[in-house]
Every structure is written in C-alpha cells, then in structure tokens.
C-alpha positions as CSV (number, residue, x, y, z in Angstrom):
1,X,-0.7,-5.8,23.5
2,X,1.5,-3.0,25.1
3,X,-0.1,0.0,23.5
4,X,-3.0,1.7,22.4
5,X,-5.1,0.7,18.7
6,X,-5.7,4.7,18.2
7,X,-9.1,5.7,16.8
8,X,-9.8,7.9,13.8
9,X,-9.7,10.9,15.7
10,X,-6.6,10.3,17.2
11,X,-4.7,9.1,14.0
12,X,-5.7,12.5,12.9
13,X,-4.1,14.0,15.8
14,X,-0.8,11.7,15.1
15,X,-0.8,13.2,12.1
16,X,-1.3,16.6,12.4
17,X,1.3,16.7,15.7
18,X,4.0,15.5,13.5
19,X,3.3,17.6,10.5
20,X,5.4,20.8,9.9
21,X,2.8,22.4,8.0
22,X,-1.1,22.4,7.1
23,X,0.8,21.7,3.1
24,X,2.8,18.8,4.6
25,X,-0.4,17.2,6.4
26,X,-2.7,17.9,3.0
27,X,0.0,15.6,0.8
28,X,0.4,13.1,3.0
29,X,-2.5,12.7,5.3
30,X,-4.6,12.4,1.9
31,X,-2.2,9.7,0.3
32,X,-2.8,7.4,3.6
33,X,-6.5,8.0,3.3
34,X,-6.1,7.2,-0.3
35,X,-4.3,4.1,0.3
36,X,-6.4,2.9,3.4
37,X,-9.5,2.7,0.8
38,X,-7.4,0.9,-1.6
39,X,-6.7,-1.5,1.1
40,X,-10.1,-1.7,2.7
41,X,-11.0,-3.0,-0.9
42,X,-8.0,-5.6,-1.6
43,X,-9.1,-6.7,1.6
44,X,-13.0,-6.8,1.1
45,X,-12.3,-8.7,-2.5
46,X,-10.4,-11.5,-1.0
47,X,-12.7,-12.1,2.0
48,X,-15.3,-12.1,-0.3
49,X,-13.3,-15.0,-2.3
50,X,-12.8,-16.6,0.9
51,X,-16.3,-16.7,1.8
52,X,-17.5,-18.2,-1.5
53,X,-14.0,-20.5,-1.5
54,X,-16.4,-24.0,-0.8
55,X,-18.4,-22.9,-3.7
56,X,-15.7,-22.3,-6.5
57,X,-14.7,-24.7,-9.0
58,X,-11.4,-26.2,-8.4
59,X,-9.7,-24.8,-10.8
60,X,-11.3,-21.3,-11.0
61,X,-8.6,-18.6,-11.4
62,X,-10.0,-17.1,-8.1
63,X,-8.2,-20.6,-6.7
64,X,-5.3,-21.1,-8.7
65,X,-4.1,-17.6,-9.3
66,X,-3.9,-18.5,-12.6
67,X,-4.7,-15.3,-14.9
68,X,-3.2,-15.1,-18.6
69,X,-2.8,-11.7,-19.6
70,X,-3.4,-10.2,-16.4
71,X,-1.5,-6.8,-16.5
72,X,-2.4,-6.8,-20.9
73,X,-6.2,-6.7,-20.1
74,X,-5.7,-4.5,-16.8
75,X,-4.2,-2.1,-18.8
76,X,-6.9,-1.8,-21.5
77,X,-10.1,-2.4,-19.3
78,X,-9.5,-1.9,-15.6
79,X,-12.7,-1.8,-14.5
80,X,-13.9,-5.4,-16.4
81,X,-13.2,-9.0,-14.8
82,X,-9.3,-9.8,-16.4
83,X,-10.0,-13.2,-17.1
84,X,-12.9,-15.2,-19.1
85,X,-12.8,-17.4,-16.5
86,X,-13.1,-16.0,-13.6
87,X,-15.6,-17.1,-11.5
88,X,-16.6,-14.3,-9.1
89,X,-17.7,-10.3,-10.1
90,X,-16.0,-7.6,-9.0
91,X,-15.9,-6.6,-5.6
92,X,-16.2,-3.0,-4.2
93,X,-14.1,-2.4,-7.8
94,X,-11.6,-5.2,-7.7
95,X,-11.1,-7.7,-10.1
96,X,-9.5,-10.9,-9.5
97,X,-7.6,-11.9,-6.4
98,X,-7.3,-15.1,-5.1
99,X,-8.5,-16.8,-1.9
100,X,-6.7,-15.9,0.8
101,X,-5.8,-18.6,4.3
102,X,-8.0,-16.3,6.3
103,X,-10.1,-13.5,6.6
104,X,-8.7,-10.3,6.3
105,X,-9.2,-7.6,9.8
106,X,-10.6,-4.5,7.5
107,X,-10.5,-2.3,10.5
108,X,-6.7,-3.3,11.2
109,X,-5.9,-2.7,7.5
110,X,-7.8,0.2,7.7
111,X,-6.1,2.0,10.8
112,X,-2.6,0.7,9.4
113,X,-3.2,2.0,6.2
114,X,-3.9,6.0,7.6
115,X,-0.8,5.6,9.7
116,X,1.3,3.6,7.2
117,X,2.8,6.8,6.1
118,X,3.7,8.7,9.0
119,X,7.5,8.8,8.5
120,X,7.3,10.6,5.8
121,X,7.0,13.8,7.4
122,X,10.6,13.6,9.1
123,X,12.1,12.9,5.3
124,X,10.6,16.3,3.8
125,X,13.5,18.9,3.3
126,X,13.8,21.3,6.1
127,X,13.9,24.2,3.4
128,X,10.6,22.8,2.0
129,X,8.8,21.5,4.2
130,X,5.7,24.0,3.6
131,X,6.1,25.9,6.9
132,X,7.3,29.1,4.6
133,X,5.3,28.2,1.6
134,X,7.6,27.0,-0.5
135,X,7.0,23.6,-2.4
136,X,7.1,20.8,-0.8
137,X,10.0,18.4,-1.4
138,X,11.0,15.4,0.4
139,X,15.1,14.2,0.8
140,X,16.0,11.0,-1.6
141,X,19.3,10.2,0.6
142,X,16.4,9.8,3.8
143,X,13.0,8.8,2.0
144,X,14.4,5.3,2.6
145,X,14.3,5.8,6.4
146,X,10.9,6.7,6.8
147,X,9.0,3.7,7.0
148,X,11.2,2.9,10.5
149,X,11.1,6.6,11.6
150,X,7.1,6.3,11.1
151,X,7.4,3.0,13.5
152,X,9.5,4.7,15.7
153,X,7.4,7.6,16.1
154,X,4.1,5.3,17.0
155,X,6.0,3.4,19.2
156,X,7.1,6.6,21.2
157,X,3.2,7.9,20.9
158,X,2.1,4.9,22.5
159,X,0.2,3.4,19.7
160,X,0.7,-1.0,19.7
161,X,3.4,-2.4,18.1
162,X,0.9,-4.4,15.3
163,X,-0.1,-0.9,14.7
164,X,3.7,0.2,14.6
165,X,4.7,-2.6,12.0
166,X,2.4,-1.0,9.4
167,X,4.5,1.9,9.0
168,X,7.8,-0.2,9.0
169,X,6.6,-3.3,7.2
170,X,5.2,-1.7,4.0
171,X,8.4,-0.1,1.2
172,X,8.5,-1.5,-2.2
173,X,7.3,-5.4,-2.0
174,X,8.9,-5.9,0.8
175,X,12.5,-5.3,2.1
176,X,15.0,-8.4,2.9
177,X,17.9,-8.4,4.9
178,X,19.8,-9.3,1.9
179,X,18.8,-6.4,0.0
180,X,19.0,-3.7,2.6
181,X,22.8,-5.6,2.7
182,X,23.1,-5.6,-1.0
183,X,22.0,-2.1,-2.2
184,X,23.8,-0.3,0.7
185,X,20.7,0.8,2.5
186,X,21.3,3.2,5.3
187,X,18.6,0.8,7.4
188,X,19.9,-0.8,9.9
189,X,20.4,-4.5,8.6
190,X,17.0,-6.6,9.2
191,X,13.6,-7.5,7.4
192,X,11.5,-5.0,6.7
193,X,8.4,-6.7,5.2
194,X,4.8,-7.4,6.1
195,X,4.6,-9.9,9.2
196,X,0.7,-10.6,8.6
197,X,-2.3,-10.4,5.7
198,X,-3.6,-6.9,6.7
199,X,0.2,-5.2,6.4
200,X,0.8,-6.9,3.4
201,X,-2.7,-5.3,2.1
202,X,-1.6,-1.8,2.3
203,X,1.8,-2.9,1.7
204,X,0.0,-3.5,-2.2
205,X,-2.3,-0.8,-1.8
206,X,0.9,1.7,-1.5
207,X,2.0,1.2,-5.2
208,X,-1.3,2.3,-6.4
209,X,-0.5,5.7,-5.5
210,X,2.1,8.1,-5.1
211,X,3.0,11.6,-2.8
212,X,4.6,13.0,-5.8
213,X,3.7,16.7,-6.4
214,X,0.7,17.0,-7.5
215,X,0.3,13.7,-6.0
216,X,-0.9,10.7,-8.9
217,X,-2.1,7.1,-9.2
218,X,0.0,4.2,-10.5
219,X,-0.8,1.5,-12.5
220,X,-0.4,-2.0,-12.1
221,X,1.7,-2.3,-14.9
222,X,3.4,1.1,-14.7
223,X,4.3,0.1,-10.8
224,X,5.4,-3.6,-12.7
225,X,7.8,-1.2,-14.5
226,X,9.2,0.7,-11.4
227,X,9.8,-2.9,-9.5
228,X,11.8,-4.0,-12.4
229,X,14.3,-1.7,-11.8
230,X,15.3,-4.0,-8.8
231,X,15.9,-6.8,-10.5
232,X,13.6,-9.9,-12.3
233,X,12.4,-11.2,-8.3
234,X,11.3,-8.0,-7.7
235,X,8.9,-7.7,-10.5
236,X,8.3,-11.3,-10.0
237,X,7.1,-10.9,-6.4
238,X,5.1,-7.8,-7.6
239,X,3.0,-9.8,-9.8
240,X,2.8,-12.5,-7.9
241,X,0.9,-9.5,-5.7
242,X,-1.0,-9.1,-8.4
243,X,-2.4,-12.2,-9.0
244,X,-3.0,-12.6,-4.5
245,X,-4.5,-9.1,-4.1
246,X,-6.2,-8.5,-7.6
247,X,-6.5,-5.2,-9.0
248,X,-8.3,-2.3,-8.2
249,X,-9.8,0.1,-10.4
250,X,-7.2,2.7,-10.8
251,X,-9.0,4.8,-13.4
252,X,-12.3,5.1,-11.3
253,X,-10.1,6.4,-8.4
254,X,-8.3,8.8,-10.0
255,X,-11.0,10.2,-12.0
256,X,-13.3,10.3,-8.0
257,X,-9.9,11.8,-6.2
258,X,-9.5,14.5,-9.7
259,X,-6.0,13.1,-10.2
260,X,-4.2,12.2,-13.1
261,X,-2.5,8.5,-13.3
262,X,0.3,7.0,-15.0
C-alpha cells in the first residue's frame, strides 16, 4: 500500500475540492452516497449467505443461482423473496443473491462506493457546470472518460491505488479491451472492470441509480434493457449480476431518497 485509505471526512473534502459548484457536489456527491448504501447492502446480503452457506440445502437457489422468473417477480414485488424456494429472508432489503468465495470488506465497498464517482465532475460542460447557475449538464463525447479521470485524480491526491481502482473499475458491467477496441472508445486500450468482490459490488450497485437531472433510480429490469443495447453478453453478464448480487429494493429507496424510478 502506497497511499492513503481516506476517511469520511476526507472523501468529503475530495469531493468538494474537485467540484465546480455547491450544484455539481449536491448531484453527484448524493448519487455516491446513494450507491455506497446500495453496495453496503449487496455486500451485507451475500456475507450473510456466506455465513449461513454450511447450513443451506444443496440445491437452495441461494447456492445454485438458480432463480426462474427473477427480473418477472422483481418487477411486480421488489420488496418479497423472488423465488418459492429460496431458502434465506431478506437482508437489510435484498432478496436473493448467491454465496459468494469470501466475505465481502463493507468498509472497502463503502469508501469505494463515495469515491466511485469522482470523475464525473471533470465531464460536466464548462458552460453548465452550476458555477453560474445554469443547469447542470455533463458532455456525452467525455462521460466515457470519467471513470479513469476519477482514478487519476485519487491517484494524484494520494489516496491507494485499491481505492483508485473503484473509480476506474466500475462503467457499465464491466469494460474489456475488446470492447473499448470494438466500439471506438476514446479510452486508452485496456480492461476496465472490477479486479476484486467489493469493486464489483458498487460496480452493480451503480445501475441502480442514475445522475440524470432530477437524478432517478433504475430498475433491474429497466437497467436489463439499457445493457441490451450492447449486445446479448452484455445483458447476459447483467443478469448473471443479478442472480450473484440479488436485488435490492428499488421502490423502498426511491420512495426514502423522494425520487422517482424507472
């Protein structure tokens, strides 16, 4: 470890030295605290499942990730257990999820989580950026880039490269090599996707919710929908996130955070 694990107080201050405006930090210092809760919870459900994993049936769903009708029942109930057969409650409001190798670090997916964002201040237009007022609006030629300008950024603050990765490690469901190659990325060519359990927890928790203005929550099967544009492995590896991770419940959030959801 080269660099520093930065405490709450001083991811705050990362974030407010970087924003160009109290409207800039409000957007999207609220979606990383949004998302580091999602996160904590994907990672609470699963090391809950771990520790109960000698005491589930072998062929629980909670084992074999095997859930018919996931996104169907998700949809229509959220907040209920998405499969008869699911061994295990709830936990902390997610459903399903399977065990994972290990336990989860909740205070690593936590701190990556509030920073995994960062970037995105350096992609906002510099004519609305909110220093004058006017409505925030970020550039779609550059929102690609922020994930490594976010990295970059910690890196030159001091903050550890594990810490780093979060912010580089966590667009879409993961960015290849290939497809930065394939889709013409302006990323330099390389792998973009999460190097450990705790970035690929936000990584999931990310889709759940999005900057737009006013800022919303996303389904799972409205984010299923967004992945497909990408092609049938996209959405494939989506779900498959899905199934690992299990699903929060959106509704619950959105109704605490006063935000609508799609």
């Amino acid at each position: 470890m080269s660099g520093t694990i930065p405490t709450m107080e001083q991811i705050d201050e990362l974030h407010r030295k970087i924003a160009p405006s109290q409207a800039a930090y409000d957007l999207i210092h609220t979606h990383c605290v949004i998302v580091a809760d999602i996160a904590r919870r994907l990672a609470r459900r699963r090391n809950a499942l771990f520790m109960r994993r000698c005491t589930l049936p072998a062929d629980a769903p909670e084992r074999t990730g095997c859930y018919p009708g996931l996104l169907e029942r998700a949809s229509a109930a959220p907040h209920v257990v998405v499969s008869e057969s699911t061994v295990t409650v709830p936990t902390d409001g997610v459903s399903g999820g399977t065990v994972p190798p290990r336990l989860i670090d909740e205070r690593l997916v936590v701190i990556g989580g509030l920073l995994h964002d960062i970037g995105t201040y350096r992609v906002l237009k510099k004519k609305h950026n909110g220093s004058n007022g006017e409505p925030l609006e970020f550039s779609k030629k550059r929102y690609i880039l922020h994930g490594l300008l976010g990295y970059e950024y910690l890196l030159e603050e001091g903050v550890d490269e594990s810490i780093a990765q979060f912010a580089r490690n966590h667009t879409g469901v993961g960015l290849t090599r290939e497809s930065v190659i394939a889709q013409g990325l302006p990323l330099p060519p390389d792998d973009y996707v999460p190097l450990n359990l705790e970035q690929e927890s936000v990584m999931v928790a990310d889709k759940y919710h999005s900057k737009s203005v006013p800022p919303k929550f996303v389904s799972a099967d409205a984010y299923t929908a967004r992945a497909a544009r990408f092609g049938e492995d996209n959405k494939r590896r989506w779900l498959d996130l899905v199934r690992e991770y299990g699903m929060p419940d959106v509704p619950a959030l959105a109704e605490h955070w006063h935000m609508r959801m799609i």
